[in-house]
N, CA, C and O atoms as a GROMACS GRO file, in nm:
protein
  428
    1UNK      N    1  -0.799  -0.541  -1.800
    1UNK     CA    2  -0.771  -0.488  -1.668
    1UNK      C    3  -0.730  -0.603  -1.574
    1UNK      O    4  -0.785  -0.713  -1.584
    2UNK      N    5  -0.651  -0.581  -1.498
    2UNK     CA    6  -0.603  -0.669  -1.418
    2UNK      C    7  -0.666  -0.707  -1.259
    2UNK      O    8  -0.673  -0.623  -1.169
    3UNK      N    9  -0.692  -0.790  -1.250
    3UNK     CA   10  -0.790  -0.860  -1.107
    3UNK      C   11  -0.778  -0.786  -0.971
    3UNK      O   12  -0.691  -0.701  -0.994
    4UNK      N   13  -0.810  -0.775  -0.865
    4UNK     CA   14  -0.759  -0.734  -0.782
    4UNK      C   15  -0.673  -0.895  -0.700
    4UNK      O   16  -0.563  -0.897  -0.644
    5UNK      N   17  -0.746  -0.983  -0.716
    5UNK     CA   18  -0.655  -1.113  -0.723
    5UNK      C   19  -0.540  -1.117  -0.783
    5UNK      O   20  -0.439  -1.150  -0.721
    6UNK      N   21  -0.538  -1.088  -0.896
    6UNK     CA   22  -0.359  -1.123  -0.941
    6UNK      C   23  -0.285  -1.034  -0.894
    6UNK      O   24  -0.166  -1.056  -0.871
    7UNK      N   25  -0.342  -0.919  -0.872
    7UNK     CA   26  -0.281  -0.806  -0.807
    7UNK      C   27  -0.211  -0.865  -0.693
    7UNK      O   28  -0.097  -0.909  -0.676
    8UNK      N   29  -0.313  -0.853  -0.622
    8UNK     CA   30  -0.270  -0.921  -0.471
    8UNK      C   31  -0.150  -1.050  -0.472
    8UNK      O   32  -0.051  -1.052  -0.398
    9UNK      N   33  -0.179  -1.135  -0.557
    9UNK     CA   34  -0.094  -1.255  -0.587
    9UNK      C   35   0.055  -1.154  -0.575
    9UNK      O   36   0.122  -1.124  -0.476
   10UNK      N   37   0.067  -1.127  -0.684
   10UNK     CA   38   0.172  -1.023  -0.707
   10UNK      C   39   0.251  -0.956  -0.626
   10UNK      O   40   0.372  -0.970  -0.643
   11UNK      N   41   0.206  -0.874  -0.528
   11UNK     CA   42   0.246  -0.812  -0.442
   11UNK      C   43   0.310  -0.961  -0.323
   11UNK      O   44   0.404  -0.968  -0.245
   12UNK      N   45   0.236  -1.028  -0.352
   12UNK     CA   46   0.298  -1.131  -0.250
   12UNK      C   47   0.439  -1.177  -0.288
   12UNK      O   48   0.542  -1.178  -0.221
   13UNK      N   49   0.417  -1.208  -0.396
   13UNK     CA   50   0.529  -1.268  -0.485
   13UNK      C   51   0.679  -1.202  -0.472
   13UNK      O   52   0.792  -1.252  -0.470
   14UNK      N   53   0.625  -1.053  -0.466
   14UNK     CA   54   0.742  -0.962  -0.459
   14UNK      C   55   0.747  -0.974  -0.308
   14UNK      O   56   0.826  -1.065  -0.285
   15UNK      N   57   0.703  -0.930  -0.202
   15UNK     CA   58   0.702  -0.922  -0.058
   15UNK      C   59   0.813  -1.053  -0.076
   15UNK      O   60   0.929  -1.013  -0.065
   16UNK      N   61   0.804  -1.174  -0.096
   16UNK     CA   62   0.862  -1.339  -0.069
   16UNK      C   63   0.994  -1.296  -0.122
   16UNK      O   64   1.097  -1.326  -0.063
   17UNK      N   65   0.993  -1.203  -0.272
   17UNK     CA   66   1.168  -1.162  -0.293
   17UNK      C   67   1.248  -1.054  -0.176
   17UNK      O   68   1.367  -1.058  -0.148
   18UNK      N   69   1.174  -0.985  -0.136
   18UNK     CA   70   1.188  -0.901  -0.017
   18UNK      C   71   1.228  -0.940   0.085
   18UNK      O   72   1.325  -0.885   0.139
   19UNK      N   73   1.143  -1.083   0.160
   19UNK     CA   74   1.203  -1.153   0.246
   19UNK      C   75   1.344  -1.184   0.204
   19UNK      O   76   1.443  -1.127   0.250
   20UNK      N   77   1.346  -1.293   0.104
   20UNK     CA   78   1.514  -1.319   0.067
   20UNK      C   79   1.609  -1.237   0.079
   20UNK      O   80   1.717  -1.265   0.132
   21UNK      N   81   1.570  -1.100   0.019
   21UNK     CA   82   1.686  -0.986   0.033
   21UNK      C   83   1.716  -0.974   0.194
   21UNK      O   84   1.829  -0.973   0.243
   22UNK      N   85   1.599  -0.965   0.262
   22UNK     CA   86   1.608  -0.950   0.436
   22UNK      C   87   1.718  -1.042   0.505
   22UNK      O   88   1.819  -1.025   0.572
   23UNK      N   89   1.630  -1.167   0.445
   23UNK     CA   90   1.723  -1.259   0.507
   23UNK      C   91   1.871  -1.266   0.490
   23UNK      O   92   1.948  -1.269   0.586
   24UNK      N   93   1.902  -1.268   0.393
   24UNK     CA   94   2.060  -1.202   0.317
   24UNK      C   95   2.095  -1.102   0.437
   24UNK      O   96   2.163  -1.145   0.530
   25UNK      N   97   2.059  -0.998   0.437
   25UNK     CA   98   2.077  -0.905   0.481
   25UNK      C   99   2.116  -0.859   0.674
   25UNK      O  100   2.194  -0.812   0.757
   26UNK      N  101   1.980  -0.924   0.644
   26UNK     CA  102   1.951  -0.914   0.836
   26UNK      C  103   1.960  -1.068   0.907
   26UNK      O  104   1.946  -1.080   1.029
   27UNK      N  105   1.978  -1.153   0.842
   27UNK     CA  106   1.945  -1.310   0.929
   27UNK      C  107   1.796  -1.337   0.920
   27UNK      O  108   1.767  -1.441   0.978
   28UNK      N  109   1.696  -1.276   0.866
   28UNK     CA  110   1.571  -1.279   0.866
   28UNK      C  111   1.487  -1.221   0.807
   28UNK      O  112   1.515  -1.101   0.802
   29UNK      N  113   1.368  -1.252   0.742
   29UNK     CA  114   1.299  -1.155   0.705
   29UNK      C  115   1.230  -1.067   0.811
   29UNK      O  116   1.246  -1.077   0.933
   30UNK      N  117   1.158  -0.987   0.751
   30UNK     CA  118   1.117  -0.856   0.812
   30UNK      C  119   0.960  -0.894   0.874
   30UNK      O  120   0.873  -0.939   0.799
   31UNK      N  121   0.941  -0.874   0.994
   31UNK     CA  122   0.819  -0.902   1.066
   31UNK      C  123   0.691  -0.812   1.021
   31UNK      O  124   0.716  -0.729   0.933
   32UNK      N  125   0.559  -0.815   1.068
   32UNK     CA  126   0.455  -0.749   0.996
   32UNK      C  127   0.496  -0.563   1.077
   32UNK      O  128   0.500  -0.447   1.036
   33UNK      N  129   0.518  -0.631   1.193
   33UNK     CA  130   0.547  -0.414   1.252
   33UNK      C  131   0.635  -0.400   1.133
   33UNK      O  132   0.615  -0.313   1.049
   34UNK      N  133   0.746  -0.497   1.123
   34UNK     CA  134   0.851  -0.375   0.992
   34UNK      C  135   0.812  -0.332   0.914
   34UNK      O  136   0.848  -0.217   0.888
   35UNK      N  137   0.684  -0.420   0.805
   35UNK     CA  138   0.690  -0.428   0.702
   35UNK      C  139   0.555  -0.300   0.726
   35UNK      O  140   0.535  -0.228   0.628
   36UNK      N  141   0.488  -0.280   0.821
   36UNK     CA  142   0.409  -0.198   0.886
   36UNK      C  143   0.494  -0.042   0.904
   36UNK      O  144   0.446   0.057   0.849
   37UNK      N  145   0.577  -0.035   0.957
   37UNK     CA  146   0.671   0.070   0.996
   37UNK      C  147   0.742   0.112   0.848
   37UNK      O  148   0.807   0.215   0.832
   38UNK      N  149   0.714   0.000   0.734
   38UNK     CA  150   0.796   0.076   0.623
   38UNK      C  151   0.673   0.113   0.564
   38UNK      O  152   0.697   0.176   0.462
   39UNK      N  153   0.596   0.105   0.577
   39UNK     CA  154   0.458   0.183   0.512
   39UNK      C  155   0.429   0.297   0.559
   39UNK      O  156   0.373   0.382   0.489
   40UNK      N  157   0.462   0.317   0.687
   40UNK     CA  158   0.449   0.468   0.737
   40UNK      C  159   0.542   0.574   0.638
   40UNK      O  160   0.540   0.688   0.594
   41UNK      N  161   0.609   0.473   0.637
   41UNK     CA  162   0.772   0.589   0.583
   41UNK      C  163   0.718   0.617   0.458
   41UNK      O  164   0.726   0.734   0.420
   42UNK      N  165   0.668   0.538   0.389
   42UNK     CA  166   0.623   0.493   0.259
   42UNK      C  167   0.469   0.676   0.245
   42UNK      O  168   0.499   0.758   0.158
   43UNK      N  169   0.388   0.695   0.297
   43UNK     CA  170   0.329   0.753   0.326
   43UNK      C  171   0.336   0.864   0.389
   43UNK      O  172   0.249   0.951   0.383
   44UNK      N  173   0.471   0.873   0.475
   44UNK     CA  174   0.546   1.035   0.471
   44UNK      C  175   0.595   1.062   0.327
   44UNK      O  176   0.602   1.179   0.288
   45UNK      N  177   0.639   0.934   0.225
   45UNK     CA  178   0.702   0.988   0.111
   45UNK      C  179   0.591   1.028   0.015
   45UNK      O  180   0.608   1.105  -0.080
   46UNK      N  181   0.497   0.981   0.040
   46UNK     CA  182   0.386   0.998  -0.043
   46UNK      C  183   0.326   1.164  -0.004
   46UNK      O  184   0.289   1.237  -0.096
   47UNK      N  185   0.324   1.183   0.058
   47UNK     CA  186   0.306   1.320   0.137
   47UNK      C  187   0.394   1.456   0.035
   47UNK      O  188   0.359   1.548  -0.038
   48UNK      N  189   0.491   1.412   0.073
   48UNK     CA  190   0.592   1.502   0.037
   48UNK      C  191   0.569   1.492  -0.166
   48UNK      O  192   0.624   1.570  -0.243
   49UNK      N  193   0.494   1.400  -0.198
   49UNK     CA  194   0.480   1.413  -0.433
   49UNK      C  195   0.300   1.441  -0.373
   49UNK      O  196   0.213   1.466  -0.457
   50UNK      N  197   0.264   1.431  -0.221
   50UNK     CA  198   0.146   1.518  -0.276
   50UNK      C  199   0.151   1.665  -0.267
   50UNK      O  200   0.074   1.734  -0.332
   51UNK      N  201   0.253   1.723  -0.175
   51UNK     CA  202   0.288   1.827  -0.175
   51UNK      C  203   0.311   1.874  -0.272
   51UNK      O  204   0.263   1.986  -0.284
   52UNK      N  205   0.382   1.828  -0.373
   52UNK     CA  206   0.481   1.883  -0.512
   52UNK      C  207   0.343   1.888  -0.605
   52UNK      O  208   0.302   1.993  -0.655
   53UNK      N  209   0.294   1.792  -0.616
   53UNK     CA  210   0.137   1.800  -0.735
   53UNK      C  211   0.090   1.945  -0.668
   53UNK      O  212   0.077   2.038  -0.747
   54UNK      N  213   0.066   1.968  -0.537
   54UNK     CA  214  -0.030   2.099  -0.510
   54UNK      C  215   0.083   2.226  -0.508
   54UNK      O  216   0.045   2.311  -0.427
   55UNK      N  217   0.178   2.253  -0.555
   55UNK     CA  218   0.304   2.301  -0.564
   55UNK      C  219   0.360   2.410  -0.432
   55UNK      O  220   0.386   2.530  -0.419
   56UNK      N  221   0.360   2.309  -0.362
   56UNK     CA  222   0.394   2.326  -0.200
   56UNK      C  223   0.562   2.308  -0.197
   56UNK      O  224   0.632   2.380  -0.126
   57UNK      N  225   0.624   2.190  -0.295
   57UNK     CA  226   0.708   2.146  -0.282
   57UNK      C  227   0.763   2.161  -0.420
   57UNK      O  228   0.677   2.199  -0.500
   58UNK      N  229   0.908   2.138  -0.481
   58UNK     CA  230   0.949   2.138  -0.612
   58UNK      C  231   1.027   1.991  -0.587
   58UNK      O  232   1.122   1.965  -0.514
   59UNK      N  233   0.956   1.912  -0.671
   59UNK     CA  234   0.998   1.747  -0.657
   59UNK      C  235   1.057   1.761  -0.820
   59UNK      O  236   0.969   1.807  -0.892
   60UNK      N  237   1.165   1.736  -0.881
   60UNK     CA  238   1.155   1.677  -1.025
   60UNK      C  239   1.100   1.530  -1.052
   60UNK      O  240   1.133   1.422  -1.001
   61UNK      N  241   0.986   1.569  -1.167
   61UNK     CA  242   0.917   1.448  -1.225
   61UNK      C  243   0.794   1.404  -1.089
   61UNK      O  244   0.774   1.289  -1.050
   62UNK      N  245   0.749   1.481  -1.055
   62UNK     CA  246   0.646   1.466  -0.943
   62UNK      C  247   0.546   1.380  -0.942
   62UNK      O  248   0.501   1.324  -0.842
   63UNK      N  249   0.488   1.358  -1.108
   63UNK     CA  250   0.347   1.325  -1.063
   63UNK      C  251   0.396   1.145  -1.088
   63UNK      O  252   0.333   1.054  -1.034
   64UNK      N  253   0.533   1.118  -1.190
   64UNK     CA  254   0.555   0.954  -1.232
   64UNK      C  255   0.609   0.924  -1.099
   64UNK      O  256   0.613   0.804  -1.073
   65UNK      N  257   0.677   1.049  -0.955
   65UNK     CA  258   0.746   0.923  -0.869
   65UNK      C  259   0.561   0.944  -0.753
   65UNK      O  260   0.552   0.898  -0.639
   66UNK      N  261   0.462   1.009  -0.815
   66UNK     CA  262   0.354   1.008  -0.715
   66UNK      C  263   0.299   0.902  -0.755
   66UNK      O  264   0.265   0.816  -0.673
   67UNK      N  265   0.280   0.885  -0.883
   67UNK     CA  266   0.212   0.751  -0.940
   67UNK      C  267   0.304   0.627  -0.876
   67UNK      O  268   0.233   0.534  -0.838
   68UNK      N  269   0.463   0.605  -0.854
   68UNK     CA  270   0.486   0.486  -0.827
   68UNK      C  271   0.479   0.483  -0.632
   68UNK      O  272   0.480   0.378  -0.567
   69UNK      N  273   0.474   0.589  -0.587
   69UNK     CA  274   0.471   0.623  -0.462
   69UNK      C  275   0.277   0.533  -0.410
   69UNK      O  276   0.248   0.460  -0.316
   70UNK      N  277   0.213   0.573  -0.492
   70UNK     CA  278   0.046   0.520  -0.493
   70UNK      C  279   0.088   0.357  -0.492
   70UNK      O  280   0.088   0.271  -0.404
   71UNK      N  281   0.119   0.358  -0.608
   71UNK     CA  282   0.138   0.212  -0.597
   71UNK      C  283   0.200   0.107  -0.486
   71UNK      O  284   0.158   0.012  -0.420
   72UNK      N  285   0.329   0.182  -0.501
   72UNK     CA  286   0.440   0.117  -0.312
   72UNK      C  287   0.316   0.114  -0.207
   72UNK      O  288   0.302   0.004  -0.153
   73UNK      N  289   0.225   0.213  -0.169
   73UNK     CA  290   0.157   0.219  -0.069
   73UNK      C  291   0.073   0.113  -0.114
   73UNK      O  292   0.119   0.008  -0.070
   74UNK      N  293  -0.022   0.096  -0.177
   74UNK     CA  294  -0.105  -0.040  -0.266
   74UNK      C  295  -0.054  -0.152  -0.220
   74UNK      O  296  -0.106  -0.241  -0.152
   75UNK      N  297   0.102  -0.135  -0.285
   75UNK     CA  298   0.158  -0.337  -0.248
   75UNK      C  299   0.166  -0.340  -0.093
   75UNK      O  300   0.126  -0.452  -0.060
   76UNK      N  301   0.208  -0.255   0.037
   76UNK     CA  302   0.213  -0.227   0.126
   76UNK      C  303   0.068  -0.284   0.214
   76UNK      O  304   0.068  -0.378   0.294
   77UNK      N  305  -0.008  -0.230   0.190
   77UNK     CA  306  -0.132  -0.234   0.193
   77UNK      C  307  -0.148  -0.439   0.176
   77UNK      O  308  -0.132  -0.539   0.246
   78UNK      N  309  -0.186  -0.406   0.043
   78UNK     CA  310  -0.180  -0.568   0.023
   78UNK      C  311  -0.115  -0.680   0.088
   78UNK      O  312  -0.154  -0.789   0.129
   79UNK      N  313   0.009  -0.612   0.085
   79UNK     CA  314   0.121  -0.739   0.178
   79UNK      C  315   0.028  -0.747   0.315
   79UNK      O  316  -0.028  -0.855   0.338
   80UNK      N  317   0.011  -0.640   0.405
   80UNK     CA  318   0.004  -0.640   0.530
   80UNK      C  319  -0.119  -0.722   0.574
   80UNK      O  320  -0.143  -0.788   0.675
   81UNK      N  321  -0.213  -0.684   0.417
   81UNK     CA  322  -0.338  -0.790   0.474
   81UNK      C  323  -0.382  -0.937   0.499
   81UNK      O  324  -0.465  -1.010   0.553
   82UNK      N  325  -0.224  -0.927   0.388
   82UNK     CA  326  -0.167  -1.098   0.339
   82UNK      C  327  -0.139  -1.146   0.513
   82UNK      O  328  -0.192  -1.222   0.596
   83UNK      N  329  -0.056  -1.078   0.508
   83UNK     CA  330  -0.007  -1.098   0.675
   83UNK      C  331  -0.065  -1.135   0.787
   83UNK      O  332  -0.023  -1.221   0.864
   84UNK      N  333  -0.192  -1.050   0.801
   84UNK     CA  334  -0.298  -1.047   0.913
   84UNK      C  335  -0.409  -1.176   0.854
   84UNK      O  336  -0.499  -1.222   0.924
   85UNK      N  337  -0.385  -1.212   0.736
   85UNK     CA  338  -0.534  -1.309   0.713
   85UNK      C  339  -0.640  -1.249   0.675
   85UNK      O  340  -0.749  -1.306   0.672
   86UNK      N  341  -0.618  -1.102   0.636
   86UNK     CA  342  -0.746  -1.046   0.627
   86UNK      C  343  -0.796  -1.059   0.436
   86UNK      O  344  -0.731  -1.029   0.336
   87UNK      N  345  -0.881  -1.094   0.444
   87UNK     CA  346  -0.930  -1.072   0.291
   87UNK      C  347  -0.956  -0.922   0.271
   87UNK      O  348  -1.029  -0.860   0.349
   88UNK      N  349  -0.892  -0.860   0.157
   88UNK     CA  350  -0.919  -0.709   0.169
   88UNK      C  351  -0.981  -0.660   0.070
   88UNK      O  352  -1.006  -0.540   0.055
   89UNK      N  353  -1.028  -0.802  -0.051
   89UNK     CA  354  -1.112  -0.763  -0.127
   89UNK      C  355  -1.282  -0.732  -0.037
   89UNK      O  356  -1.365  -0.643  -0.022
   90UNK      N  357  -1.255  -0.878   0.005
   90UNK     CA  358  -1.396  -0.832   0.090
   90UNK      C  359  -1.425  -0.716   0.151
   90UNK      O  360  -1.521  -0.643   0.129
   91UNK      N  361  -1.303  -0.694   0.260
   91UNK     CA  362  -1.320  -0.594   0.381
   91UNK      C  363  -1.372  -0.468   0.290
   91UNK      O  364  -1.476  -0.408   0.316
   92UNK      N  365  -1.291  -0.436   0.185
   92UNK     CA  366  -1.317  -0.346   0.097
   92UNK      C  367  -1.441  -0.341   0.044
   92UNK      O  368  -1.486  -0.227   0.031
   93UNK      N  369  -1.507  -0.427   0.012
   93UNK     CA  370  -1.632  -0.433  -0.010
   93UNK      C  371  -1.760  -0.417   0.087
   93UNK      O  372  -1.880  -0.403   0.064
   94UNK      N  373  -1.685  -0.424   0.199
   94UNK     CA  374  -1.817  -0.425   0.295
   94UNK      C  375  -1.762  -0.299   0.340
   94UNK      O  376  -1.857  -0.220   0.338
   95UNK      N  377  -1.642  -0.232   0.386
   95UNK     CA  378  -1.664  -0.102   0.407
   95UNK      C  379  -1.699   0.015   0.285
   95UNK      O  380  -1.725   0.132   0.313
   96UNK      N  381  -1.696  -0.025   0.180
   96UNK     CA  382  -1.791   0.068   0.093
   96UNK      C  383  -1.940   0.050   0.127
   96UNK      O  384  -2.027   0.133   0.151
   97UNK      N  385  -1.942  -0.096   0.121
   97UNK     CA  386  -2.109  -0.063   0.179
   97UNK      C  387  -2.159   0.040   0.262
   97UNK      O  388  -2.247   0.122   0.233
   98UNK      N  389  -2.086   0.026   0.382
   98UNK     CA  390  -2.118   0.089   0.519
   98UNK      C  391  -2.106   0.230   0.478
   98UNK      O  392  -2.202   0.299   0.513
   99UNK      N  393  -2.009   0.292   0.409
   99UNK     CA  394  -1.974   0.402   0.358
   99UNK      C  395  -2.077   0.469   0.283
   99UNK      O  396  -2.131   0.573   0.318
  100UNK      N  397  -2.101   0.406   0.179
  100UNK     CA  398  -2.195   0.406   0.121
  100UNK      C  399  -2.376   0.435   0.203
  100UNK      O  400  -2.443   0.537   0.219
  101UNK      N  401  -2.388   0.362   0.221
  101UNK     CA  402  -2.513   0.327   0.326
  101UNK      C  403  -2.535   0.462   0.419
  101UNK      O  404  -2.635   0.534   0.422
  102UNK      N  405  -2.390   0.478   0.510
  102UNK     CA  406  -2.414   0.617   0.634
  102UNK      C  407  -2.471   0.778   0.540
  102UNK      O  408  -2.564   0.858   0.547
  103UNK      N  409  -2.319   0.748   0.436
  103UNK     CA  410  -2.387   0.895   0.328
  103UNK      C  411  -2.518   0.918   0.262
  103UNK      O  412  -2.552   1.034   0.238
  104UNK      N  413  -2.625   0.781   0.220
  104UNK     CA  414  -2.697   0.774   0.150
  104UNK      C  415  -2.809   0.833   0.271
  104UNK      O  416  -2.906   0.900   0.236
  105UNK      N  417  -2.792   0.812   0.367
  105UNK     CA  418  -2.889   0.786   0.493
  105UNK      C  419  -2.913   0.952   0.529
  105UNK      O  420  -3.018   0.992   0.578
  106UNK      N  421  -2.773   1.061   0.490
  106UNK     CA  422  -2.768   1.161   0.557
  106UNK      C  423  -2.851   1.252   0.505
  106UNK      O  424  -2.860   1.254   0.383
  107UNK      N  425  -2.917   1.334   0.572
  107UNK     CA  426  -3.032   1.431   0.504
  107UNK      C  427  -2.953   1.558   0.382
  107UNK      O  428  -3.024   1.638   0.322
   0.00000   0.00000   0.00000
Protein backbone atom coordinates (compact mmCIF):
# COMPACT_ATOMS: atom_id res chain seq x y z
CA UNK A 1 0.00 0.00 0.00
CA UNK A 2 1.19 3.21 -0.74
CA UNK A 3 2.10 6.04 2.10
CA UNK A 4 0.06 8.86 2.46
CA UNK A 5 3.62 10.59 2.11
CA UNK A 6 4.48 9.41 -1.26
CA UNK A 7 1.12 10.13 -2.09
CA UNK A 8 1.35 13.55 -1.19
CA UNK A 9 4.99 13.75 -2.73
CA UNK A 10 3.24 12.83 -5.89
CA UNK A 11 0.56 15.01 -6.21
CA UNK A 12 3.17 17.69 -5.80
CA UNK A 13 5.25 16.47 -8.43
CA UNK A 14 2.36 16.58 -10.80
CA UNK A 15 0.91 20.12 -9.46
CA UNK A 16 5.05 21.44 -10.47
CA UNK A 17 4.13 19.79 -14.20
CA UNK A 18 0.91 21.80 -14.04
CA UNK A 19 2.65 24.88 -13.18
CA UNK A 20 4.92 24.48 -16.40
CA UNK A 21 1.91 23.86 -18.57
CA UNK A 22 0.46 27.31 -16.85
CA UNK A 23 3.33 29.02 -17.36
CA UNK A 24 3.48 28.05 -21.15
CA UNK A 25 0.21 28.93 -21.29
CA UNK A 26 -0.71 31.91 -19.17
CA UNK A 27 2.86 33.68 -18.35
CA UNK A 28 2.48 31.98 -14.97
CA UNK A 29 1.54 29.44 -12.94
CA UNK A 30 -1.74 29.22 -11.31
CA UNK A 31 -2.15 30.86 -7.75
CA UNK A 32 -3.67 28.84 -4.65
CA UNK A 33 -7.52 30.69 -5.32
CA UNK A 34 -7.01 29.03 -8.94
CA UNK A 35 -5.85 26.00 -8.07
CA UNK A 36 -8.72 26.39 -5.21
CA UNK A 37 -11.43 27.52 -7.80
CA UNK A 38 -10.43 24.38 -9.95
CA UNK A 39 -11.38 22.15 -7.14
CA UNK A 40 -14.73 23.56 -6.86
CA UNK A 41 -15.28 22.74 -10.51
CA UNK A 42 -13.60 19.53 -9.76
CA UNK A 43 -16.47 18.73 -7.13
CA UNK A 44 -19.42 20.02 -9.21
CA UNK A 45 -17.93 17.21 -11.55
CA UNK A 46 -17.83 14.87 -8.93
CA UNK A 47 -21.45 15.57 -8.14
CA UNK A 48 -22.76 15.01 -11.37
CA UNK A 49 -20.75 10.53 -11.37
CA UNK A 50 -22.38 10.81 -7.91
CA UNK A 51 -25.52 11.42 -9.42
CA UNK A 52 -25.07 8.70 -12.21
CA UNK A 53 -23.90 5.85 -9.37
CA UNK A 54 -27.48 6.78 -7.58
CA UNK A 55 -29.06 6.74 -11.19
CA UNK A 56 -30.20 10.32 -11.16
CA UNK A 57 -28.06 10.85 -14.14
CA UNK A 58 -26.95 8.47 -17.27
CA UNK A 59 -23.05 9.10 -17.34
CA UNK A 60 -21.31 6.28 -19.69
CA UNK A 61 -18.73 4.29 -17.61
CA UNK A 62 -19.81 6.12 -14.32
CA UNK A 63 -18.33 4.50 -11.58
CA UNK A 64 -14.18 4.37 -13.51
CA UNK A 65 -14.71 8.36 -14.37
CA UNK A 66 -16.19 8.50 -10.34
CA UNK A 67 -13.21 6.61 -9.21
CA UNK A 68 -10.78 9.05 -11.20
CA UNK A 69 -13.06 12.09 -10.31
CA UNK A 70 -12.26 10.85 -6.18
CA UNK A 71 -8.96 10.86 -6.92
CA UNK A 72 -8.61 14.59 -8.96
CA UNK A 73 -10.40 15.81 -5.77
CA UNK A 74 -7.56 13.86 -3.42
CA UNK A 75 -4.58 15.46 -5.50
CA UNK A 76 -6.58 18.83 -5.23
CA UNK A 77 -6.90 18.51 -1.74
CA UNK A 78 -3.28 17.58 -1.27
CA UNK A 79 -1.85 20.26 -3.53
CA UNK A 80 -3.80 22.98 -1.65
CA UNK A 81 -2.42 21.86 1.68
CA UNK A 82 1.00 21.80 0.11
CA UNK A 83 0.23 25.38 -0.57
CA UNK A 84 -1.07 26.66 2.75
CA UNK A 85 1.83 24.76 4.85
CA UNK A 86 -0.61 22.75 6.31
CA UNK A 87 0.40 19.17 7.26
CA UNK A 88 -2.77 17.21 6.37
CA UNK A 89 -1.60 14.04 7.53
CA UNK A 90 -1.68 15.43 10.90
CA UNK A 91 -4.69 17.79 10.60
CA UNK A 92 -6.34 14.57 9.52
CA UNK A 93 -5.41 12.91 12.38
CA UNK A 94 -6.40 15.21 14.91
CA UNK A 95 -9.72 15.92 13.30
CA UNK A 96 -10.61 12.25 13.50
CA UNK A 97 -9.78 12.47 16.94
CA UNK A 98 -12.13 15.25 17.69
CA UNK A 99 -14.64 13.43 15.48
CA UNK A 100 -14.20 10.59 17.00
CA UNK A 101 -14.18 11.80 20.67
CA UNK A 102 -17.71 14.26 20.12
CA UNK A 103 -19.57 10.83 18.71
CA UNK A 104 -18.14 8.59 21.40
CA UNK A 105 -19.27 11.23 24.09
CA UNK A 106 -22.98 11.28 22.60
CA UNK A 107 -25.60 9.42 24.64
Amino acid sequence: MTSFSSMSERAWRVRELYAGVETQRYGRPWSREEVALGFVGDVGDLMKLVQAAEGVRAIPDAPAKLAHELADCLWSVMTLARMYEIDLEAAFARTMDELEAGLEARP
